[in-house]
C-alpha positions as CSV (number, residue, x, y, z in Angstrom):
1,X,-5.2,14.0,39.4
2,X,-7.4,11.2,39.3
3,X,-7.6,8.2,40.7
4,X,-6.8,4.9,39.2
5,X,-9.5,2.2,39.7
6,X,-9.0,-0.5,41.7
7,X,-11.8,-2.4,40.9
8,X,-11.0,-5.9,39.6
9,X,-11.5,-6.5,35.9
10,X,-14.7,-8.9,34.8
11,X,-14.0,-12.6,34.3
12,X,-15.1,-15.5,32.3
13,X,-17.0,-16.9,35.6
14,X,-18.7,-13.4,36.2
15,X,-20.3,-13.3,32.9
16,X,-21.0,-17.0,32.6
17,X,-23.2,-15.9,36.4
18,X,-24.8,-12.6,34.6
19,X,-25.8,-14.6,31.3
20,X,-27.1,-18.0,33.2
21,X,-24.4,-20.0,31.0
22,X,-21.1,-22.5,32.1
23,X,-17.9,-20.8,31.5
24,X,-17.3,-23.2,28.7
25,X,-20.1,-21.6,27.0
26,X,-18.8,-17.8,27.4
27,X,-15.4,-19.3,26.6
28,X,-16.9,-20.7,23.3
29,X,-18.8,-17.4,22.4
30,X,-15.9,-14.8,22.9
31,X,-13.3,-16.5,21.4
32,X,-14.8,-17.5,18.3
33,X,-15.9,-21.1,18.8
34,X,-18.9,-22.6,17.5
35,X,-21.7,-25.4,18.8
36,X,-23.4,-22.6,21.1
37,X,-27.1,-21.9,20.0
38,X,-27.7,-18.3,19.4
39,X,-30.0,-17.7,22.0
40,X,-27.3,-18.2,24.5
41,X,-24.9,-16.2,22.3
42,X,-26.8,-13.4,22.6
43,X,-27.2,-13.5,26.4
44,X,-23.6,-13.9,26.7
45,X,-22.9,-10.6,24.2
46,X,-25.3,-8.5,26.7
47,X,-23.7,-9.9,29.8
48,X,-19.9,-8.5,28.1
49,X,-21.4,-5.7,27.1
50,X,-22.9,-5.0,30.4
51,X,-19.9,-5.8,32.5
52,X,-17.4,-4.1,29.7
53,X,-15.4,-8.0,30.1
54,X,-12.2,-8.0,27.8
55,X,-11.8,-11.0,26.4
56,X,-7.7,-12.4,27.2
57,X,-6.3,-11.8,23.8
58,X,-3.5,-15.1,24.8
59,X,-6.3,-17.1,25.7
60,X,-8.4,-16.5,22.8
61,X,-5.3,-17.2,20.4
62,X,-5.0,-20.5,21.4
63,X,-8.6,-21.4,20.2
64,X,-8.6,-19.6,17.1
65,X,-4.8,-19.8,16.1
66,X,-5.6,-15.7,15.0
67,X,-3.7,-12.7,16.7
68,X,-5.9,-10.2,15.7
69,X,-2.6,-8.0,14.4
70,X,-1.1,-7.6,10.4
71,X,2.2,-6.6,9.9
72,X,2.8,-3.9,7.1
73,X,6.1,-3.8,5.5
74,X,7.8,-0.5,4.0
75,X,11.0,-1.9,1.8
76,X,12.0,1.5,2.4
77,X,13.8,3.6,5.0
78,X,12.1,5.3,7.4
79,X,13.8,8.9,6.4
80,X,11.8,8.1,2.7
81,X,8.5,6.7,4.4
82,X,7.6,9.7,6.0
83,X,8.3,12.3,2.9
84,X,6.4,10.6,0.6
85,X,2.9,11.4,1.1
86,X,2.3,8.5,-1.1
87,X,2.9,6.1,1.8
88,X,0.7,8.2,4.5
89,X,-2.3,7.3,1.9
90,X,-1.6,3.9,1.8
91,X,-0.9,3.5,5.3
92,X,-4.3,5.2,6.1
93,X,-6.7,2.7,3.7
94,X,-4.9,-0.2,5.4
95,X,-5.4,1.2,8.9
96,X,-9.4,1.6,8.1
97,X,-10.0,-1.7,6.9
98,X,-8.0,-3.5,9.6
99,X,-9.8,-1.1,12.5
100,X,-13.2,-2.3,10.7
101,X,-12.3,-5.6,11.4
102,X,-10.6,-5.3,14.9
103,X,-7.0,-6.3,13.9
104,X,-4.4,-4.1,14.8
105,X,-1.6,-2.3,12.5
106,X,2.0,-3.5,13.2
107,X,4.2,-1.0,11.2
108,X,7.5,-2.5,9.9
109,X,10.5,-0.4,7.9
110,X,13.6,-1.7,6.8
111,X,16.4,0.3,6.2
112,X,19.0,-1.7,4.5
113,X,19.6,-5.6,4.7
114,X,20.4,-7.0,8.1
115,X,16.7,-5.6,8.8
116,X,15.0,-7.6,6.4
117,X,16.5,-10.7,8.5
118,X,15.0,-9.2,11.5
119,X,11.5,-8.5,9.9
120,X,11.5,-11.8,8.3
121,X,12.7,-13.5,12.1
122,X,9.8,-11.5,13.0
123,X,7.2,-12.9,10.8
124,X,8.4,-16.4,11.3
125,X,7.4,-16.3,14.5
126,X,4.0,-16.5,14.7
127,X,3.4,-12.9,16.3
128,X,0.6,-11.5,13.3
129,X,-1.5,-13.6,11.0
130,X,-0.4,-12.0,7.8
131,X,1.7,-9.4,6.3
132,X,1.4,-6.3,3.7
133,X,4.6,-5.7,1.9
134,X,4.7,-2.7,-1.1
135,X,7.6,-0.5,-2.5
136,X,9.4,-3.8,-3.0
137,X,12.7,-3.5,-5.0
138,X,13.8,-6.2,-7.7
139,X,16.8,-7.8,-5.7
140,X,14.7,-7.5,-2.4
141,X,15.3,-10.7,-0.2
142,X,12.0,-10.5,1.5
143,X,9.8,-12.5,-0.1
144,X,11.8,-15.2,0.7
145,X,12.1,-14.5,4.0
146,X,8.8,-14.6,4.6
147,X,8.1,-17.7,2.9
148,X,4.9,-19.3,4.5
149,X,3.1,-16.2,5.6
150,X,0.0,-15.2,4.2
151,X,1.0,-12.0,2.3
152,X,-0.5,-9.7,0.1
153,X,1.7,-7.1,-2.0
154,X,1.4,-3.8,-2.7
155,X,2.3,-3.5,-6.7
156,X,3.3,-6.2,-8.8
157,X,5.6,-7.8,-7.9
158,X,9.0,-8.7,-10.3
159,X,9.8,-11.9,-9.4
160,X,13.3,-12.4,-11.4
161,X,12.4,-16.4,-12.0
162,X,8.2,-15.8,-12.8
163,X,7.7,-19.1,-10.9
164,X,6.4,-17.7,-7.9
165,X,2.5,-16.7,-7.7
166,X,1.5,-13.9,-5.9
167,X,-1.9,-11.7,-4.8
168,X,-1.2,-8.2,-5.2
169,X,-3.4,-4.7,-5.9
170,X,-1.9,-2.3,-8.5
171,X,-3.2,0.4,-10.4
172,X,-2.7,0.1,-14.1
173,X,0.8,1.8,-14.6
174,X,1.0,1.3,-17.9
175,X,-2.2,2.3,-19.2
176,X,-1.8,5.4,-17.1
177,X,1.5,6.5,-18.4
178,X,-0.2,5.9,-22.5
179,X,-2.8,8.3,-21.6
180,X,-0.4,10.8,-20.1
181,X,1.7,10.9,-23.0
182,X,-1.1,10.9,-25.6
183,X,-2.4,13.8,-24.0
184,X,0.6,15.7,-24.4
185,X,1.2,14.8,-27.5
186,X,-2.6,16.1,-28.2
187,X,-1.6,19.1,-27.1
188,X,0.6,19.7,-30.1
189,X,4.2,18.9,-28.4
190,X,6.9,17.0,-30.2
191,X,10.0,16.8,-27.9
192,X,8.4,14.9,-25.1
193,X,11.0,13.8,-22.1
194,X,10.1,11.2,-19.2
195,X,11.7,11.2,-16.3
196,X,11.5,7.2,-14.5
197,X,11.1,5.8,-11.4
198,X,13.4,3.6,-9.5
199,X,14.2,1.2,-12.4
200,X,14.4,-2.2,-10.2
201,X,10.6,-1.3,-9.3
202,X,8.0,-2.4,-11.6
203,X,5.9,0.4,-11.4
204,X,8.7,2.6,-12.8
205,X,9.1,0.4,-15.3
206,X,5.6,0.0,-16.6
207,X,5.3,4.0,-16.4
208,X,8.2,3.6,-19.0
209,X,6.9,0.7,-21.1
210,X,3.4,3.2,-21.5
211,X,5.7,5.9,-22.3
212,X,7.5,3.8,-24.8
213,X,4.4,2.7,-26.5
214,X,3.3,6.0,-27.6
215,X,6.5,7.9,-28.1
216,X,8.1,4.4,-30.1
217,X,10.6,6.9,-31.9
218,X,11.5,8.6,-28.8
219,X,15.4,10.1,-28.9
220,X,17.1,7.4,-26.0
221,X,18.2,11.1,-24.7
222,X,14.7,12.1,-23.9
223,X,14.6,9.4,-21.1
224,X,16.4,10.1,-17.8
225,X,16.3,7.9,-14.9
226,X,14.7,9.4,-11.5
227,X,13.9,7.7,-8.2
228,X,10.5,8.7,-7.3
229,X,11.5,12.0,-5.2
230,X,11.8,15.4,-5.5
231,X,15.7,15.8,-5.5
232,X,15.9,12.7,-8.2
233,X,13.4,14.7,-10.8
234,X,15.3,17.6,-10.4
235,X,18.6,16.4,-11.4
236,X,17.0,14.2,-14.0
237,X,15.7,17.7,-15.1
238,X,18.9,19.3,-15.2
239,X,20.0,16.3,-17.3
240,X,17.5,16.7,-19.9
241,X,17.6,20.1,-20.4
242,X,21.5,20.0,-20.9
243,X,21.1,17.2,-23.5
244,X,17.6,18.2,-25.1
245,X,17.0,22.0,-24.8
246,X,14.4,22.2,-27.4
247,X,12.1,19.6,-25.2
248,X,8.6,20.9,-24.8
249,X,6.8,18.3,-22.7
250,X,8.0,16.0,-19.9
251,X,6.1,12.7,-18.0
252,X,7.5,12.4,-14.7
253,X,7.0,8.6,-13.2
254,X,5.3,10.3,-10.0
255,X,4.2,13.8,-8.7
256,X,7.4,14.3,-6.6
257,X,9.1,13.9,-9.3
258,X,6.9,16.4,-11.3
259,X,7.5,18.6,-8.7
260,X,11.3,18.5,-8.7
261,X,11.3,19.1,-12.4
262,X,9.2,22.0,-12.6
263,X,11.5,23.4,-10.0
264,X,14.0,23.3,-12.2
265,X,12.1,24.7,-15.2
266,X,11.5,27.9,-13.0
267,X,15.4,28.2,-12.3
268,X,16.1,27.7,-16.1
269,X,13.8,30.3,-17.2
270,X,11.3,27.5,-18.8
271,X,7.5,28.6,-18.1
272,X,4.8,25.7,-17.2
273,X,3.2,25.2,-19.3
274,X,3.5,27.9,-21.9
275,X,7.4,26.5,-22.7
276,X,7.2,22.9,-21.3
277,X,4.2,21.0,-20.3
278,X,4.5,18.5,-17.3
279,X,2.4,15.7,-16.3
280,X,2.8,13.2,-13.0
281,X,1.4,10.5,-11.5
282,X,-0.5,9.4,-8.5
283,X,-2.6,12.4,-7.6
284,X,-1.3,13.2,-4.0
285,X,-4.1,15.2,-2.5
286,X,-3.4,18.7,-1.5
287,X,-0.1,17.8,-2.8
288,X,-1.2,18.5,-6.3
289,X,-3.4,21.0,-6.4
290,X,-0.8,23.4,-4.5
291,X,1.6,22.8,-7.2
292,X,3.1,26.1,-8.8
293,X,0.8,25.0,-11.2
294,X,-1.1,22.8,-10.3
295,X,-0.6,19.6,-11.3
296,X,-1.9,17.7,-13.9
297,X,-1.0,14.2,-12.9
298,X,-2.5,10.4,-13.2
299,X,-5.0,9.7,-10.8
300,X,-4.5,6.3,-8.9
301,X,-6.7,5.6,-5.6
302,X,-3.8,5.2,-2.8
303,X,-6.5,4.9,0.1
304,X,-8.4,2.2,-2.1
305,X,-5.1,0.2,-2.9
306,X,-4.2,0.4,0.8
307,X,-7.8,-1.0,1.7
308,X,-8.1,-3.3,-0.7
309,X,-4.4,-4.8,0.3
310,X,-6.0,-5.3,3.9
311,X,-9.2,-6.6,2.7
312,X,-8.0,-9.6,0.3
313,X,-5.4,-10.4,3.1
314,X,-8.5,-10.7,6.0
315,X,-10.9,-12.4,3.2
316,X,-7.6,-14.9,2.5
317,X,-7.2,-15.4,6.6
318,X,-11.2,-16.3,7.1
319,X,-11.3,-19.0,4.2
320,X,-8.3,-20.5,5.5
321,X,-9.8,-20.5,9.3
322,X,-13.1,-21.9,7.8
323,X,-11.7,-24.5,5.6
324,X,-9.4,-25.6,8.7
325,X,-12.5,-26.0,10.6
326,X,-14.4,-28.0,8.0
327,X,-11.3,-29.6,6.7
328,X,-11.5,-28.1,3.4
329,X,-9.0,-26.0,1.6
330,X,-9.0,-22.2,1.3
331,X,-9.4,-20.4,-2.2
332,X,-6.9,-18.0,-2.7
333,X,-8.0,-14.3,-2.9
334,X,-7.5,-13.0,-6.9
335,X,-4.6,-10.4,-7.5
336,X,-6.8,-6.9,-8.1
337,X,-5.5,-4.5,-11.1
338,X,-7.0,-0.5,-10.1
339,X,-7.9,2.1,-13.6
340,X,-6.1,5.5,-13.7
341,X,-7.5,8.4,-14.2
342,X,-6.2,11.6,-16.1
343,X,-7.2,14.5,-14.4
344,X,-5.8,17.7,-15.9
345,X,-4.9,20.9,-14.4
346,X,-2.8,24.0,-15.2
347,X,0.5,22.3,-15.7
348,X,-0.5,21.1,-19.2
């Protein structure tokens, strides 16, 4: 077992004696503040380097007003969070960008509505410099909650009013869901079914706008509602089939829902694709490919939404730290819209 060092930690006054410099000037350098000339700057990064100082993470906070921590918010319960691999992707291109920059990953989840009080309590007070909030539903109180912190969405958001601005990254659902369905329909089928998303998410809803826009005619019977998982595609499955037996083609609103479906197929005798082709969306990596078929699905960059969600919120937090400084006012970051991608496999 070893032992645990005693020694004491560096200070402030140790490295201001290895790099020849007040403590004021250390203090200056390691927490951010500027009038030091970079000679001096660089004598004080050798002397933390050399005696491994850590700077006081209270102490530095009071001079730049930053916590060095982001707050990521699942509108989702936790038992949904960690089934969906859609949220491990996300999760991991906003861990990267933030461990790029230094700034720690504060995970929030809310699983039903005297939690969003808490989170939003949370975020009020002043413990992170910003938040990430996705899988927001319609009548979801937190926006409003968190009023006044620097946020950054993960989809559009639905505001009921349209009054609010907001920045946000998003793939182009609708676009996506056109091209699914016009490659089914270039595949010769007729009777094409979509299963949707949780309607009072916009996603699901612009997966069904796309779907509407090239099947115009479509039978209202060819349209069952889903919720994004497994268990919802395949009752929406069992749905269609009972109403529509002669359907040849369905566009499920994500590949969990693709994957529920064809479930059902198999237990109705349906083969995939010969009988009924089937198409998702998102691309889920291994997910997909290990599809009995594999799947061919929409292809929208998870990791690069959840990176690009960090990134616009840390751009947003350094123009508003250097217009504070100069006494100018920050620009806010532009809302960024991701292409899909159709990549096709052996489901249709």
């Amino acid at each position: 077992m070893s032992e645990q060092s005693t020694e004491p930690r560096p200070t402030l006054e140790a490295v201001a004696a290895r790099a020849g410099v007040s403590r004021a000037t250390v203090s200056r350098v390691v927490n951010g503040g500027d009038g030091v000339r970079e000679p001096l700057v660089e004598r004080v990064r050798q002397a933390v380097e050399e005696l491994g100082y850590v700077p006081n993470q209270a102490a530095r906070s009071l001079v730049t007003r930053r916590h060095d921590a982001v707050a990521v918010v699942i509108a989702e319960p936790e038992t949904k969070v960690f089934a969906d691999p859609f949220f491990a992707l996300q999760l991991r291109g906003i861990s990267k960008e933030l461990t790029a920059h230094d700034s720690q990953l504060v995970l929030l989840l809310t699983e039903g509505r005297a939690d969003h009080a808490r989170v939003g309590r949370y975020l009020a007070g002043g413990h992170v410099d910003g938040a990430l909030v996705f899988s927001l539903h319609l009548d979801d109180p937190l926006p409003g909650l968190i009023h006044g912190v620097p946020t950054v969405y993960g989809g559009r958001p639905g505001w009921i009013d349209g009054s609010r601005g907001a920045v946000y990254v998003d793939c182009d659902n609708r676009g996506g869901a056109r091209e699914a369905v016009r490659h089914l329909v270039g595949l010769g089928r007729r009777h094409i079914a979509h299963i949707t998303g949780a309607l009072d998410q916009t996603s699901a809803v612009d997966r069904l706008d796309g779907f509407r826009d090239v099947m115009v005619d479509a039978d209202p019977k060819l349209i069952a509602e889903g919720d994004f998982t497994p268990g919802g595609g395949e009752r929406a499955m069992r749905e269609l089939l009972d109403r529509c037996p002669d359907l040849d083609a369905v566009f499920a609103a994500n590949d969990l829902t693709a994957v529920g479906a064809m479930r059902v197929l198999r237990e109705r005798g349906r083969r995939v694709p010969e009988d009924v082709a089937v198409v998702g969306f998102d691309d889920m990596l291994p997910f997909t490919e290990q599809a009995d078929p594999p799947l061919t699905t929409v292809r929208q960059d998870i990791e690069e939404m959840g990176r690009l969600m960090a990134r616009l919120l840390l751009r947003g937090l350094d123009r508003t730290s250097s217009a504070s400084a100069s006494g100018g006012l920050a620009g806010a970051p532009s809302s960024v819209v991701l292409p899909t991608t159709l990549v096709r496999r052996a489901s249709a």
